[in-house]
N, C-alpha and C positions, 0 to 999 in steps of 0.2 A: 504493500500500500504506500504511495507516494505522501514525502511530509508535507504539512500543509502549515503555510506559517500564519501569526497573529491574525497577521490582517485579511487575509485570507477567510481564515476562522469569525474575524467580527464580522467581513462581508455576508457570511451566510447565516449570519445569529441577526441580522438584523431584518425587524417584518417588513413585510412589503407597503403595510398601512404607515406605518414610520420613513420606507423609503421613499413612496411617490411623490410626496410635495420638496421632500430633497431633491428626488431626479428632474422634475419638472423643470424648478428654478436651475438647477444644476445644470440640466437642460440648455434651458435660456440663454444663461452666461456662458455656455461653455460655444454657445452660436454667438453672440457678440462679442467675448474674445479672440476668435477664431475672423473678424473681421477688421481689429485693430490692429497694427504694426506693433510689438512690445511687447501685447498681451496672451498667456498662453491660456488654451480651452480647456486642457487640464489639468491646470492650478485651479481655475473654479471647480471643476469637478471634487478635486482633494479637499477644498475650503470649505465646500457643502457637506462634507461626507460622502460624499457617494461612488468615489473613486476605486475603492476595492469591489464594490458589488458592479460596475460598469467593467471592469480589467474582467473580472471571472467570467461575465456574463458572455464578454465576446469570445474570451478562451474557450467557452464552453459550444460555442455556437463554428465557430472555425472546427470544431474538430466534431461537428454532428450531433453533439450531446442538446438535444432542441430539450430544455428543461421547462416547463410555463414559467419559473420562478426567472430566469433569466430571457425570454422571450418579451416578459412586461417591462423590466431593467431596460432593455434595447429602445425598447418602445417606446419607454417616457422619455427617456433623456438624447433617444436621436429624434424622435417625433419634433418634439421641444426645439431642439437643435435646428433642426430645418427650418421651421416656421421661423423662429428669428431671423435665420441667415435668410431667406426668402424675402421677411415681410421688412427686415428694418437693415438692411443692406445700404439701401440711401443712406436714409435720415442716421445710419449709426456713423457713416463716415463722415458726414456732414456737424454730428455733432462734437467729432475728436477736434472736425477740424476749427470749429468754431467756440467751442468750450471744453481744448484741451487740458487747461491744470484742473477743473473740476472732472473731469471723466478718468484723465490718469488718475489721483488722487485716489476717487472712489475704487480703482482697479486694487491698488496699492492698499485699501483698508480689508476689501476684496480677500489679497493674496494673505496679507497678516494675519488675516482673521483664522485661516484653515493651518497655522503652524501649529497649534496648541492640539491638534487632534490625531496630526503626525506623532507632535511629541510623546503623545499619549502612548500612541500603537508602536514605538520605538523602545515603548520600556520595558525591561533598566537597559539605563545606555550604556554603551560600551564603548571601547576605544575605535572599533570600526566602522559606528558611527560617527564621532568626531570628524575621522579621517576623509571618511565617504564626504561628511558637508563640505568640509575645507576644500576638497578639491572639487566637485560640483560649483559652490558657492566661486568661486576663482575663475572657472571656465566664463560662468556667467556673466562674473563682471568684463572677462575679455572678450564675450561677445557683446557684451553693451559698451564697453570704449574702443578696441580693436578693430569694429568691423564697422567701417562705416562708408563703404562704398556701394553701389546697388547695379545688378546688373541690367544687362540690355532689355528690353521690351520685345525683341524678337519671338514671335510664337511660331513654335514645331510641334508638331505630336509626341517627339520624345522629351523635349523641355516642359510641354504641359502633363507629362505621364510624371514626370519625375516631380513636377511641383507639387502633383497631388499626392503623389508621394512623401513629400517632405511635411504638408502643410495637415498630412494625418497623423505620423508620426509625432508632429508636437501639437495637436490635438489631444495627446492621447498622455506623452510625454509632462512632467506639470514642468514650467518655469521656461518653459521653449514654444518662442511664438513661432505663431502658423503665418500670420499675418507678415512678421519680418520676414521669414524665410521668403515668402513668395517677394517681397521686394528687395531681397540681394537675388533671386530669379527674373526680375523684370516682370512678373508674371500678377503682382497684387492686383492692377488696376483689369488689366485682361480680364481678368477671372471673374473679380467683383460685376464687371461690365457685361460678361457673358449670364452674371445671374441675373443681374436687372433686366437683361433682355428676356431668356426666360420667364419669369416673372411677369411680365406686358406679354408676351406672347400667348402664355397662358389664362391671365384676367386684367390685362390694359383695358384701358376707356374705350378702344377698337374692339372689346371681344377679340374671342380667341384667333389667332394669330400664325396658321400654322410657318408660314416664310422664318417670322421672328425666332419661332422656336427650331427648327431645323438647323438655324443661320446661328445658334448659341451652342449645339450642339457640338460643332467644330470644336470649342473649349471645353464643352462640358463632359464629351465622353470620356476622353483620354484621360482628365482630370479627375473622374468620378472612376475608371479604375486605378488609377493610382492612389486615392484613397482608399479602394479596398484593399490594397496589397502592401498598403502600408499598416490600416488598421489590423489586419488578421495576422501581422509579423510583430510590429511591436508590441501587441497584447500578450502573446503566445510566451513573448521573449519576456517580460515583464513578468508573469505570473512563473515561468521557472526561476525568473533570479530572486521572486520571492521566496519561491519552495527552500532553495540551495543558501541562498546569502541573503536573509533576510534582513539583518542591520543594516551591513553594506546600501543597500537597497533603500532601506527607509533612510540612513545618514544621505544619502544622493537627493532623496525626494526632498527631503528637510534644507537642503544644500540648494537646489532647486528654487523653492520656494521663497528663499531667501534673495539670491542673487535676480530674480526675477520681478524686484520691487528695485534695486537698484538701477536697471534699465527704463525703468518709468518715472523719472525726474518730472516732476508736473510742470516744473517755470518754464516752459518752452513757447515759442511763437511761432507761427512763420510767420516769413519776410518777402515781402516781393523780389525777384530775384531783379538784378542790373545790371548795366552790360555786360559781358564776359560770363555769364553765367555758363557755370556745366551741368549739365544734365548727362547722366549714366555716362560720363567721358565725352560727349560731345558737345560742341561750342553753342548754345541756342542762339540763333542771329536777334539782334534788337528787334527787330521788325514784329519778332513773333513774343517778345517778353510776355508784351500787354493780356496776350490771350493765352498766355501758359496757364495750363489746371491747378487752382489754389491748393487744391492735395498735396503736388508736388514741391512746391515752395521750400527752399532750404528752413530748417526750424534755428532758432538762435535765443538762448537762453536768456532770462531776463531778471533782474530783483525783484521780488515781487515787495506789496504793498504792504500795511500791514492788516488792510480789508482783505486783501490777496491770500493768507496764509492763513485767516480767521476760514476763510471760503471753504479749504483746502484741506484745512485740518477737521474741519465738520463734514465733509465728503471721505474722509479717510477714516472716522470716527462713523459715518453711517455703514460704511462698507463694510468694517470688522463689527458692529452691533449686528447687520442682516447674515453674515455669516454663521455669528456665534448663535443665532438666535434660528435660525433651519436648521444647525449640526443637536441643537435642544431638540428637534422633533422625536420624540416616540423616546427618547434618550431615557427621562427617567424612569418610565414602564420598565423599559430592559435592565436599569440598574436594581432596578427593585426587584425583581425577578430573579436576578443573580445572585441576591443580597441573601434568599430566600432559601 
């Protein structure tokens, strides 16, 4: 009989009436970080609790095991999942880009708020844990100051196989955005572009749409199995290095979690770009400044005020209250029960 570690064991100890309002919101956030640059989809997952009963769920369904208890897991929290990315794809980019230090902020109370339930499922710590953060935690910060260049917008079938590749894996991964990956790919805006067409194709103010949606499909297949063969690998891989090296494992997540609020600096602007501006290595001519996409806009750090940090801090303070306050669901039933 294969060993089955902690976390493992709470995923399956916990009801499903205690899960569902976890997975839904879980859900949710785990489709609107999955659409920000910075933000990973399963750091929310891990925030809410729900992160060990979504890993098993898929391990179980990749390898045939159709359990009911892990078919409704799927359901809430990719149901959930889709609809957000679906329905607030616009309005969520529009609102990073227009009320970025309140949305990082909130990410950031977000990410916080889900360490204390890691720590939990980590004890007693040991020295592998340590180890594991330190260096997770380290990588983290070198992908948020080290890497700051973005590649080409070029779309291939193998570039868009590979993005959805990447962009599941840190879906699924906590502390590793899905969102950045696709823009050191060139691939964030395609992508996102490709769902909102979608999207209108299937219920725009035209009805339905069939060109629109054919015409999105270009981005959409390739990219939609790349996500499958990323989610059914890194899940797979993820619930063995729990079974085998379960500290290890949690010190990384723990390590994750942490280095993954350091990449989300809320004093950030953009700035109109000026002459000479590069864009993914290339020269934008003046002519075309004026009508470059405010998305793209270099971001450039700024002091903030002291209304600025009041703002900030109460968005960072909501995020770790809504987190603390869904990982409470069904929580004290089961303590009392154990207690028993």
């Amino acid at each position: 009989m294969k060993a089955q570690s902690s976390i493992q064991a709470n995923a399956e100890e916990t009801s499903l009436a205690g899960f569902i309002p976890r997975g839904l919101l879980g859900g949710i956030l785990m489709g609107l970080a999955n659409l920000v640059p910075g933000i990973s989809g399963g750091t929310m997952l891990l925030a809410v609790g729900v992160y060990p009963s979504f890993i098993n769920a898929i391990a179980d369904i990749t390898v045939l095991r159709f359990k009911p208890r892990s078919l409704v897991i799927l359901a809430t929290i990719g149901g959930s999942a889709i609809l957000a990315i679906g329905g607030l794809a616009g309005p969520t980019r529009m609102l990073v880009i227009e009320q970025r230090p309140l949305m990082y902020s909130f990410f950031i109370g977000l990410t916080l708020g889900g360490l204390p339930l890691v720590w939990r499922l980590a004890q007693p710590i040991t020295r592998s844990v340590w180890v594991a953060a330190g260096i997770a935690f380290a990588l983290m910060v070198v992908m948020a100051f080290g890497t700051e260049s973005q590649g080409t917008s070029t779309e291939s079938f193998p570039l868009l196989l590979l993005s959805g590749l990447a962009g599941a894996s840190a879906m699924i991964l906590p502390g590793i955005s899905g969102g950045y990956l696709l823009l050191l790919l060139g691939q964030y805006e395609p992508i996102l572009g490709a769902v909102d067409e979608l999207k209108l194709g299937l219920i725009g103010p035209s009805g339905f749409d069939l060109a629109r949606i054919l015409d999105s499909m270009n981005v959409v297949i390739p990219v939609g199995i790349g996500v499958v063969v990323g989610i059914v690998g890194v899940s797979n891989a993820l619930r063995w290095l729990l079974a085998r090296y379960e500290k290890a494992t949690l010190g990384v997540l723990i390590g994750l979690l942490l280095g993954a609020v350091v990449g989300l600096y809320p004093f950030q602007k953009a700035v109109a770009p000026e002459p000479g501006f590069m864009d993914h290595g290339i020269l934008v001519p003046e002519a075309e400044l004026e009508e470059f996409p405010v998305e793209d806009w270099p971001l450039e750090r700024f002091s903030p005020s002291t209304s600025q940090v009041a703002e900030t801090g109460g968005a960072i303070a909501l995020g770790i209250l809504l987190t603390w306050a869904v990982s409470r669901v069904d929580r004290t039933k089961e303590e009392q029960e154990r207690s028993t």
